[in-house]
C-alpha positions as CSV (number, residue, x, y, z in Angstrom):
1,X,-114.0,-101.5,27.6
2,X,-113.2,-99.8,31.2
3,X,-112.0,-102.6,33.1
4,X,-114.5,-101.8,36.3
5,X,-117.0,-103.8,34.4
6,X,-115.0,-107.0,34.3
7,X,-115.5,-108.6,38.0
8,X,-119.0,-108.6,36.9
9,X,-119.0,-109.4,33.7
10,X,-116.4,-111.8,33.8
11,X,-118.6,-114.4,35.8
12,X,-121.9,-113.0,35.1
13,X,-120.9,-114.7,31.1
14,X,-119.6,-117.2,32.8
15,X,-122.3,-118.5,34.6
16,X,-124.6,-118.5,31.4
17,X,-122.1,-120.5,29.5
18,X,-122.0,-123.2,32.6
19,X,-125.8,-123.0,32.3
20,X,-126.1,-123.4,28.5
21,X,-123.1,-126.1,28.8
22,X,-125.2,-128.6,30.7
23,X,-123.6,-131.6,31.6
24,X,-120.9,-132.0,33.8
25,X,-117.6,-132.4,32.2
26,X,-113.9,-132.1,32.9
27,X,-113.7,-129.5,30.2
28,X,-117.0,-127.9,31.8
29,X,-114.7,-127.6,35.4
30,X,-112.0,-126.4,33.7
31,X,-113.8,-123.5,32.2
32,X,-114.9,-122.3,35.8
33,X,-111.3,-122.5,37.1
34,X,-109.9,-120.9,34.6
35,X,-112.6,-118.0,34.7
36,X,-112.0,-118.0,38.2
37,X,-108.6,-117.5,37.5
38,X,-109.1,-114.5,35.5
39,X,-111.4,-112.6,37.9
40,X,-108.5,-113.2,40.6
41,X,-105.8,-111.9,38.1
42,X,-108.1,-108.8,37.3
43,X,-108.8,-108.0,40.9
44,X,-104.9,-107.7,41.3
45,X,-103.7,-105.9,38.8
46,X,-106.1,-103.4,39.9
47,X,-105.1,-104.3,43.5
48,X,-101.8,-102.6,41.9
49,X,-103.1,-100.0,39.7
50,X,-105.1,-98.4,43.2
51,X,-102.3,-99.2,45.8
52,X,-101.4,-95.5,46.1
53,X,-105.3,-94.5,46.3
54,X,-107.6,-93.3,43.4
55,X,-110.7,-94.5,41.8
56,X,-111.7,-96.0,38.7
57,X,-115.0,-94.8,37.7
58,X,-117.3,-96.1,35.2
59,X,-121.3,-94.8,34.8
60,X,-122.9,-97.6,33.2
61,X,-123.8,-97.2,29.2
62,X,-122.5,-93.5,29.4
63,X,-125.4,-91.6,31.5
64,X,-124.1,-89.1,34.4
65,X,-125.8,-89.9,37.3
66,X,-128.6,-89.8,38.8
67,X,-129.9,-90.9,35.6
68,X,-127.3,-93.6,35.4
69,X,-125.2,-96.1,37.7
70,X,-122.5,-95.4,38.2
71,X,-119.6,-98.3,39.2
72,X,-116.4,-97.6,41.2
73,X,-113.4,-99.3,42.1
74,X,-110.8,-97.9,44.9
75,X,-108.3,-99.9,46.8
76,X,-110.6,-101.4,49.6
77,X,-113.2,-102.5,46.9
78,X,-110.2,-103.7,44.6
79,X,-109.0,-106.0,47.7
80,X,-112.8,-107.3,48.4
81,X,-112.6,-108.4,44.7
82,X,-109.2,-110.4,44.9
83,X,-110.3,-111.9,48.2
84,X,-113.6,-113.2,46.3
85,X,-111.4,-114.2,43.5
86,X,-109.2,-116.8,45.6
87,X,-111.8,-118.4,47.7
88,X,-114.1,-118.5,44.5
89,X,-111.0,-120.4,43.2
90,X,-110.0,-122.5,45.9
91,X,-112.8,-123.4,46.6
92,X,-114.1,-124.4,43.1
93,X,-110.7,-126.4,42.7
94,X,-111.3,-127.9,46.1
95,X,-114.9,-129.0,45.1
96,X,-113.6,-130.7,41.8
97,X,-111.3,-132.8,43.6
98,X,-114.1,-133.7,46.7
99,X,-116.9,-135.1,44.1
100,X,-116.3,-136.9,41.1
101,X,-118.1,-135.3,37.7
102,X,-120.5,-138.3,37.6
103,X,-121.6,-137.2,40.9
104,X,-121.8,-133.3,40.1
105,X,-125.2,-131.1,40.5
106,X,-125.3,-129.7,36.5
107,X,-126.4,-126.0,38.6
108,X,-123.9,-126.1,41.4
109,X,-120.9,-124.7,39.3
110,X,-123.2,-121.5,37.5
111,X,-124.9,-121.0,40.9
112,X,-121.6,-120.4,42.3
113,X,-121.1,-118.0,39.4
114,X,-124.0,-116.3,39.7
115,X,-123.3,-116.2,43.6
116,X,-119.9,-114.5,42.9
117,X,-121.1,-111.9,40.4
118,X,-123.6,-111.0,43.5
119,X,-120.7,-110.2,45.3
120,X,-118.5,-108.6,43.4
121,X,-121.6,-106.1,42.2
122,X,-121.5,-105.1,46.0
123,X,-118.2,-104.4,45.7
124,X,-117.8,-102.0,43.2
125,X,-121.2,-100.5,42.7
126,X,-121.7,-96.7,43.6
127,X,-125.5,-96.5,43.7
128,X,-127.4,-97.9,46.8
129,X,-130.3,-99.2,44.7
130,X,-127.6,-101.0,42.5
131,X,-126.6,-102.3,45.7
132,X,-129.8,-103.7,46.4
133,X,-130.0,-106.1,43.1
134,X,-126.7,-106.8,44.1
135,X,-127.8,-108.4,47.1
136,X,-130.6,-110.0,45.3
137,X,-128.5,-111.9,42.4
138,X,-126.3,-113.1,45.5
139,X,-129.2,-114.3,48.0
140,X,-131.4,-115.8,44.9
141,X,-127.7,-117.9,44.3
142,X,-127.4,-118.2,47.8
143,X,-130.9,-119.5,48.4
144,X,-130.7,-122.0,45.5
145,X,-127.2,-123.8,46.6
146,X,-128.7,-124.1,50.3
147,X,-131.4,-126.2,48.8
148,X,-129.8,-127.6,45.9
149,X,-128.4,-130.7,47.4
150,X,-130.2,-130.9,50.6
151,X,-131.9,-133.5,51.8
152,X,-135.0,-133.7,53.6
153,X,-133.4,-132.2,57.5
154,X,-131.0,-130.1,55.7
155,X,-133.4,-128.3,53.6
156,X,-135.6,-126.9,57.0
157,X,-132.7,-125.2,58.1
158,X,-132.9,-123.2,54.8
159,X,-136.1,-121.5,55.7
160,X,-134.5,-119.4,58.5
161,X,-131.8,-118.2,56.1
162,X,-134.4,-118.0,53.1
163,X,-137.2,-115.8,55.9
164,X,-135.2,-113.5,57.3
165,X,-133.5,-112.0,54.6
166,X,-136.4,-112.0,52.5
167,X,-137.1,-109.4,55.5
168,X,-134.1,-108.0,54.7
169,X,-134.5,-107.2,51.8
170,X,-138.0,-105.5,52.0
171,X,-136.2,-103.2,54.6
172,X,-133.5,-102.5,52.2
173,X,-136.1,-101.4,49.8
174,X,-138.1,-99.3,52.0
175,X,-135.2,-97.8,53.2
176,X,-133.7,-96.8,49.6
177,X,-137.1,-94.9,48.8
178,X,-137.0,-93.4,52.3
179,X,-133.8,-92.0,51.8
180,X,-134.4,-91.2,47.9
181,X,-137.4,-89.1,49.6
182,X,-135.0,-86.9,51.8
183,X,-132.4,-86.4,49.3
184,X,-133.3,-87.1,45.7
185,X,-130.8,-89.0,45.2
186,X,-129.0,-92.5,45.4
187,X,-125.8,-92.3,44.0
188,X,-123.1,-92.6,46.6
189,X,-121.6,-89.6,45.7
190,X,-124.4,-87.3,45.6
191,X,-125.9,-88.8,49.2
192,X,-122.4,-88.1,50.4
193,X,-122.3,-84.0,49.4
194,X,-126.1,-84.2,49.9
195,X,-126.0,-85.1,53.6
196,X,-122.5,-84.0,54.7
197,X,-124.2,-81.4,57.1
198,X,-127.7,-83.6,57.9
199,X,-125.9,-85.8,60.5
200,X,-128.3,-83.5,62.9
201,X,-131.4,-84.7,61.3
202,X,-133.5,-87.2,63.0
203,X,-135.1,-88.6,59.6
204,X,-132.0,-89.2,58.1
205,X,-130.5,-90.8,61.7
206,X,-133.7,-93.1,61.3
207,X,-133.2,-93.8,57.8
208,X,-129.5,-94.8,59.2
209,X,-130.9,-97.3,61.5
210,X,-133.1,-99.0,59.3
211,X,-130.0,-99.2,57.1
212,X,-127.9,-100.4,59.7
213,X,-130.9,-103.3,60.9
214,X,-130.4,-104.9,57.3
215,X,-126.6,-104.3,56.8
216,X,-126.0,-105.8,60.0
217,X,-128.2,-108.4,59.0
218,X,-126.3,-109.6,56.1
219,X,-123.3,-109.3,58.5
220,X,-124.6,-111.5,61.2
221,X,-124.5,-108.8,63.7
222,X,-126.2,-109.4,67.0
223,X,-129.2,-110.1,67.5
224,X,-129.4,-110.8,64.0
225,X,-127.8,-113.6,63.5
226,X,-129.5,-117.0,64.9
227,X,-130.1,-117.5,60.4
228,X,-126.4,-118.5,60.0
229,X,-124.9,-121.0,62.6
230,X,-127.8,-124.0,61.8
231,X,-127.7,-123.3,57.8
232,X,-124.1,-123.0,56.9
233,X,-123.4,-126.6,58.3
234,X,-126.3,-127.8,55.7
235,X,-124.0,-127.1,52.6
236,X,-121.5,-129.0,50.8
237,X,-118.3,-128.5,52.2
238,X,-116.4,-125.9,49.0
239,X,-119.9,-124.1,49.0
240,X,-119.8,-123.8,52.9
241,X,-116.3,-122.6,52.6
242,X,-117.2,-120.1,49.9
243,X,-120.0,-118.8,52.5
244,X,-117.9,-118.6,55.5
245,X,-115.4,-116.6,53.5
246,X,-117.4,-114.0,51.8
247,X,-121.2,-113.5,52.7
248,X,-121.0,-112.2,55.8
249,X,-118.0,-110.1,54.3
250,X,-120.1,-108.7,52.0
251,X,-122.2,-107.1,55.1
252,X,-118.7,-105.8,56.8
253,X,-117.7,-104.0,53.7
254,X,-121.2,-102.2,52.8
255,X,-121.5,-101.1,56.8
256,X,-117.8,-99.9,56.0
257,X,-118.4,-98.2,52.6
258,X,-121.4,-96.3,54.1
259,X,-120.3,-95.5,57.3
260,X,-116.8,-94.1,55.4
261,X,-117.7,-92.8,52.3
262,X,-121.4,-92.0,52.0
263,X,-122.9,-90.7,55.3
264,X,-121.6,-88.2,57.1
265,X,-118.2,-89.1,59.5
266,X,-119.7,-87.3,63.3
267,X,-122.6,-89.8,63.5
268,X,-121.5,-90.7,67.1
269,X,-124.7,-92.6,68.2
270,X,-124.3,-94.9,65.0
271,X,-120.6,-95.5,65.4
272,X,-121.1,-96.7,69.4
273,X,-124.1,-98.6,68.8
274,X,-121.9,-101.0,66.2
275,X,-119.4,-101.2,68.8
276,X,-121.9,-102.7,71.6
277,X,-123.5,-105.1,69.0
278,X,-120.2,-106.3,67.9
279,X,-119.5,-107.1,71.6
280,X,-122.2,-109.2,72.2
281,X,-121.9,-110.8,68.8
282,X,-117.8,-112.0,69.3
283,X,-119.0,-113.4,72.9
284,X,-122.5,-115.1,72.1
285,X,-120.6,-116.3,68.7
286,X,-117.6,-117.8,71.2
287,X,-120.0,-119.6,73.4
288,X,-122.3,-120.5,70.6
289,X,-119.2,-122.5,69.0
290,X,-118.0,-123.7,72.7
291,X,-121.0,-125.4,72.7
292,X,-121.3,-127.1,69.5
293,X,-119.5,-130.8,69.1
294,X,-119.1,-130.8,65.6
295,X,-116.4,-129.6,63.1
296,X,-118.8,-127.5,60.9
297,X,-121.0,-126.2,63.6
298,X,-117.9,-124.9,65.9
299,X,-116.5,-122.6,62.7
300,X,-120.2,-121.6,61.9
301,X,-120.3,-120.0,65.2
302,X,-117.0,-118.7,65.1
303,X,-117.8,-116.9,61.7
304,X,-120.2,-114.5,64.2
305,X,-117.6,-113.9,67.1
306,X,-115.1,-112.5,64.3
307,X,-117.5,-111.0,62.5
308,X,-117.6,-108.8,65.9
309,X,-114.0,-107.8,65.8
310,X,-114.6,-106.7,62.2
311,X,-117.9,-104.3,63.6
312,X,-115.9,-103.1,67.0
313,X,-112.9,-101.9,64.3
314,X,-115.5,-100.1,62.4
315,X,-117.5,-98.7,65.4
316,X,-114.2,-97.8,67.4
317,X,-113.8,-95.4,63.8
318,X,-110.6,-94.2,63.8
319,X,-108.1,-94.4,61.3
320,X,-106.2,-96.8,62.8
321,X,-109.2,-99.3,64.3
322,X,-110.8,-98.6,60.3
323,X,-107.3,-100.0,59.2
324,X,-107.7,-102.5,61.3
325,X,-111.1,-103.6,59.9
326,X,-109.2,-103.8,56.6
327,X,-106.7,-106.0,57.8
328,X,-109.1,-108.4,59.7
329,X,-111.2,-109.0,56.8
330,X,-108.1,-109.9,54.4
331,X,-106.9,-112.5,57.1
332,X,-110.1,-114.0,57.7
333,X,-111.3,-114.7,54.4
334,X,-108.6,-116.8,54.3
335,X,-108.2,-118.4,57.5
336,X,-112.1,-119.4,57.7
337,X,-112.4,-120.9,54.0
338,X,-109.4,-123.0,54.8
339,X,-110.7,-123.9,58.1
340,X,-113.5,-125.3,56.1
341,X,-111.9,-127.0,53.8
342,X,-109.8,-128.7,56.7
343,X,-113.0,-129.8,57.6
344,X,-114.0,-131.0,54.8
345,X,-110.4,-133.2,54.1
346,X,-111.7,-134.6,57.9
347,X,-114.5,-135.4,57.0
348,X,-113.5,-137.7,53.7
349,X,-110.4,-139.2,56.5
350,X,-113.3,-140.7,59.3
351,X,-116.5,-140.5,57.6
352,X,-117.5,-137.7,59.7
353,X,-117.0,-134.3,61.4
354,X,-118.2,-134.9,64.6
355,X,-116.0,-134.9,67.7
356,X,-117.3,-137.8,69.4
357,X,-116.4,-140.0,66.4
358,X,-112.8,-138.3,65.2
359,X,-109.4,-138.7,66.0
360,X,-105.9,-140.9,64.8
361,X,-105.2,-138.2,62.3
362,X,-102.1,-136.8,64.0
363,X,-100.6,-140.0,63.6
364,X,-102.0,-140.6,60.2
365,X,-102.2,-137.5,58.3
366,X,-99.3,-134.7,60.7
367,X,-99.6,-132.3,57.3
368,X,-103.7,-131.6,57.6
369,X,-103.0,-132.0,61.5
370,X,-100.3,-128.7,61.0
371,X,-102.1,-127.0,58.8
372,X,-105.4,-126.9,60.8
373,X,-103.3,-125.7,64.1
374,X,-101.5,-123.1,62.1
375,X,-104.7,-121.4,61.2
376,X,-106.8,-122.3,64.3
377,X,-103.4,-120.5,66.3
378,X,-104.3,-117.6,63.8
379,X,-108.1,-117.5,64.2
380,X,-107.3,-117.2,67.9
381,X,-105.3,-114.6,67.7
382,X,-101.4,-116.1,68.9
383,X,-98.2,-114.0,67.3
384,X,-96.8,-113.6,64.5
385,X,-99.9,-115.3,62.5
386,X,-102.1,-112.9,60.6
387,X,-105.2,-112.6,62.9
388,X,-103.1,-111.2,65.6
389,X,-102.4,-108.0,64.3
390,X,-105.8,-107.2,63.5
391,X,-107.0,-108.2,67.0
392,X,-103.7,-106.0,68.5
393,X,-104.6,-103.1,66.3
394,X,-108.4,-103.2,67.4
395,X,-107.4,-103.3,71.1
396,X,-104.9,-100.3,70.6
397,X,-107.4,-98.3,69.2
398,X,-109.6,-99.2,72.2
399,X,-107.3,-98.5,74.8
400,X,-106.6,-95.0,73.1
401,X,-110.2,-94.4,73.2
402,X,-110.2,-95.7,76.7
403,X,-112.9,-98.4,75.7
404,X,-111.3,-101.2,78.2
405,X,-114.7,-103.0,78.8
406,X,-115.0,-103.2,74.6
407,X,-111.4,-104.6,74.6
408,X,-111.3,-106.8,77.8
409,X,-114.6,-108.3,75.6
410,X,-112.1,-108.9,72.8
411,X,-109.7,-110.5,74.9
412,X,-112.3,-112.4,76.6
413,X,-113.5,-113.3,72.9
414,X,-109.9,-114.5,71.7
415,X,-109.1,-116.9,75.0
416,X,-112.3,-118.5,74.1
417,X,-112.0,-119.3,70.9
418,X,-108.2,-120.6,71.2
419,X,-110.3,-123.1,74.0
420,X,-113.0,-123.9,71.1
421,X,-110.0,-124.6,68.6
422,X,-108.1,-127.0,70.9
423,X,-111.2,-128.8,71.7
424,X,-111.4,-129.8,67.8
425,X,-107.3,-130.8,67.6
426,X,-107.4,-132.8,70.7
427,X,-110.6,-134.7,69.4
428,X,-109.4,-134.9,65.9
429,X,-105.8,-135.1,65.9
430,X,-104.4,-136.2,69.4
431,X,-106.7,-138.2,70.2
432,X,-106.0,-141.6,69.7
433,X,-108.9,-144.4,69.5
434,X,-109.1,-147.6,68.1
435,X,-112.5,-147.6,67.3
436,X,-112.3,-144.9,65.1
437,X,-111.1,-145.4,61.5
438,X,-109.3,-143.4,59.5
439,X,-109.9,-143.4,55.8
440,X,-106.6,-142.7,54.8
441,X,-106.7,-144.9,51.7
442,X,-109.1,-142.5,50.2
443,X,-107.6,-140.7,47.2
444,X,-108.7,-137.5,47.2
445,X,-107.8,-136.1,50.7
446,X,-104.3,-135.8,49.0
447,X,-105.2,-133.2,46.8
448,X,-107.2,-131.4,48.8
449,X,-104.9,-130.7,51.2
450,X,-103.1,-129.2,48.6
451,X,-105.4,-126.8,48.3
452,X,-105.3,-126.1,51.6
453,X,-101.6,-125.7,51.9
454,X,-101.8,-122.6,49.3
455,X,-104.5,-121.2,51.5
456,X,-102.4,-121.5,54.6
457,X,-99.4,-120.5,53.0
458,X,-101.3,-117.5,52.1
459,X,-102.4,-117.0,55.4
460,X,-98.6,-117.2,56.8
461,X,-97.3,-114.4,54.2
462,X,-100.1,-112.4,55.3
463,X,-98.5,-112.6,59.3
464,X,-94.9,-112.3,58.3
465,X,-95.6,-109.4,56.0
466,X,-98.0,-107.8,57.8
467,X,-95.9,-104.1,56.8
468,X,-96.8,-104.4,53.5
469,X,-100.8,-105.3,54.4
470,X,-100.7,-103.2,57.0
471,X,-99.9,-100.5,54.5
472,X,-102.4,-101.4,52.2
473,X,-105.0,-101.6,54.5
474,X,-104.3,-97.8,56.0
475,X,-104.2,-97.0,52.3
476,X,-107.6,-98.4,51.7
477,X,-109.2,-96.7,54.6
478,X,-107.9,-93.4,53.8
479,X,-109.2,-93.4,50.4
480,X,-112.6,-95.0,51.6
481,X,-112.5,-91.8,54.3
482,X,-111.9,-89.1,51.5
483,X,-115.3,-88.4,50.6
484,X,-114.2,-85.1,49.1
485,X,-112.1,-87.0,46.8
486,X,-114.4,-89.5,45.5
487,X,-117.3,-86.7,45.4
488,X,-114.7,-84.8,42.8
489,X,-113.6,-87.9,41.0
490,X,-117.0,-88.8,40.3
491,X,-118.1,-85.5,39.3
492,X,-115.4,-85.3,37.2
493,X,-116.4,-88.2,34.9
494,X,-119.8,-86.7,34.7
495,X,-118.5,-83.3,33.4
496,X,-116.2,-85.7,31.0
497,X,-120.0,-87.2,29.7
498,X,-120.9,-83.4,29.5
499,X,-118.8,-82.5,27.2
500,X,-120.0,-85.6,24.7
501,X,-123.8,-85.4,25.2
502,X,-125.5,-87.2,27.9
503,X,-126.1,-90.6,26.8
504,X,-123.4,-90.4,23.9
């Protein structure tokens, strides 16, 4: 079997055997980890196999398109799959130690199954209405694990998340028959040769912006994105950490994948538009978490600021701000699922995440208290940790541009969310109160910061190796450039089906 099937497969089965296997068991949690396991090791080795560019191509059951689906893997989507492999893992190992079996929802460990074969379906599909039920296996998940364990308050900040991208998604919809009307086609590779001399077209730059209203959507892209910052908090802590890392990723890389390898590279107005909607997004996300006084809240903001660096490096669109992107997403998958989870260990220490009722843990616990600074110092941007050389490469490419009011935004940005960070490690750590307990007694903050420690030592590789990202990254951007490339590989599997018989 081609192995471009797997990162779907491989959890799609697993969630039905999680649903089948109903009651929650150690040997039922071990199951997940260790399928979680194997999607990570999968994602690698083809991580390794597409390091050096290339695609693996696979249409679905043997049809050429447009008749079938086609799914395709190439470096950047190989990446994406890794990334959803360890926080899908972390997190799930996280979770196990947080709440005892007894205490475990029987659908919280499929739903996260179902959530990530959602994702990974983005990833390496090839065919925008494939896309679509991509996005609606992950949002169904996604709507069901916002409401799963909520209780009464919690669940009415679901219907914001729940409302608006049921919008979404009937603008997806009517968008993929609009542009199925102009071009006969939906297959990535055919839309790309189909409209590589349209970018003059007014239907198909309307058709673009509808597209870009839901992608940005997904992404929490300004003015988009009031859904996120009130729901996210609502979640269990792994699951929250899962979100922050990947959903709004999933947005990034589809505005990435279409803006680089489907639609047509010159479409100026599109590319400039991003880059002012990521401006306002990384400074209204900043102040949005500057204002909030609780752990969760401040990080639920903070997942929109940096989702504006990601946009600006796309909008900016040259190879080096596109490489840029790349590397920003690796670096803060990581950073902001740990983040989380640092939360979450705070949370278990003093009974609660908000500031006003936190503190003695740099005396208590100095390990969680290092790890936290270490990736808030990377968040915000400080040398040599990883999210400073996306930020450095995203200001380059603005000052070669000459975009200084985009990157004095971006510095702007950064100085305010190292002020946001401080103001949860003075009230958590340094600050010392002796009406404030700390829990320290409680077993399972131990392993959990464990957990945590991988992440961050992840986190640090990813800073003190940044050649070897950084190399991956401009790898990953070239390849997704290289529409003539994919166009051929593609075309070349179908003349492969040719030569058997359609449908053989």
């Amino acid at each position: 079997m081609n192995v471009v099937i797997f990162p779907v497969l491989v959890p799609l089965l697993t969630a039905v055997v999680l649903i089948l296997w109903r009651q929650p068991s150690g040997g039922r949690r071990l199951s997940a980890a260790a399928s979680a396991a194997a999607q990570l090791g999968i994602a690698l080795a083809l991580v390794t196999q597409l390091a050096h560019g290339g695609w693996r191509i696979l249409p679905v059951g043997n049809w050429a398109p447009p008749f079938g689906i086609v799914l395709s893997i190439d470096l950047l989507a190989a990446l994406m799959l890794a990334l959803s492999g360890l926080t899908s893992l972390a997190c799930l190992v996280y979770g196990f130690f947080e709440l005892p079996v007894r205490l475990e929802h029987p659908l919280r460990l499929p739903l996260v199954q179902f959530l990530v074969t959602g994702i990974n379906l983005a990833f390496v599909t090839g065919d925008l209405f494939n896309l679509f039920v991509a996005f609606e296996v992950m949002l169904i998940s996604s709507y069901a694990l916002l409401t799963l364990e909520a209780d009464n308050w919690d669940i009415k900040q679901a219907f914001p998340y729940i409302a608006v991208n049921l919008v979404g998604s009937a603008l997806f919809l009517c968008a993929a028959g609009l542009i199925y009307a102009l071009t006969g086609t939906l297959n990535y590779a055919h839309l790309a040769a189909v409209t590589a001399t349209q970018s003059s077209d007014p239907r198909l730059l309307a058709v673009l912006l509808l597209l870009l209203v839901v992608f940005a959507l997904k992404a929490g892209v300004f003015p988009l994105y009031h859904w996120l910052p009130n729901s996210y908090p609502t979640l269990p802590i792994p699951v929250a950490a899962l979100y922050a890392g990947m959903l709004t990723k999933v947005g990034i890389y589809v505005l990435f994948r279409m803006l680089t390898t489907v639609f047509p590279h010159d479409l100026d107005f599109i590319h400039r538009l991003l880059a002012w909607l990521a401006a306002l997004t990384m400074l209204l996300g900043v102040l949005g978490a500057i204002s909030r006084n609780f752990i969760r809240g401040i990080l639920s903001f903070h997942i929109l600021s940096q989702v504006g660096f990601m946009v600006l490096a796309i909008g900016l669109f040259t190879p080096i701000s596109l490489a840029a992107a790349v590397l920003y997403i690796i670096h803060h998958i990581v950073v902001k699922s740990s983040l989380f989870l640092v939360g979450g260990i705070v949370t278990v220490l003093n009974r609660t995440d908000d500031l006003d009722h936190t503190g003695n843990l740099w005396r208590k616990t100095p390990w969680v208290g290092l790890l936290f600074l270490a990736q808030a110092m990377s968040l915000s941007g400080l040398p040599p940790l990883s999210g400073f050389w996306g930020k450095y490469l995203i200001v380059v490419a603005g000052l070669e541009l000459e975009d200084y009011f985009l990157v004095g935004i971006s510095l702007v940005a950064s100085v305010l969310t190292l002020f946001s960070m401080l103001k949860i490690w003075l009230a958590v750590f340094w600050r010392e109160d002796e009406k404030v307990l700390v829990n320290d007694r409680d077993p399972r903050w131990h392993p959990m910061t464990a957990v945590v420690t991988v992440l961050t030592v992840i986190s640090l590789g990813l800073g003190i190796g940044v050649e070897g990202v950084l190399r991956l990254a401009h790898q990953a951007a070239a390849t997704a450039l290289d529409q003539a490339g994919y166009i051929e590989a593609v075309q070349q599997t179908v003349q492969e089906i040719g030569a058997k018989g359609i449908g053989g």
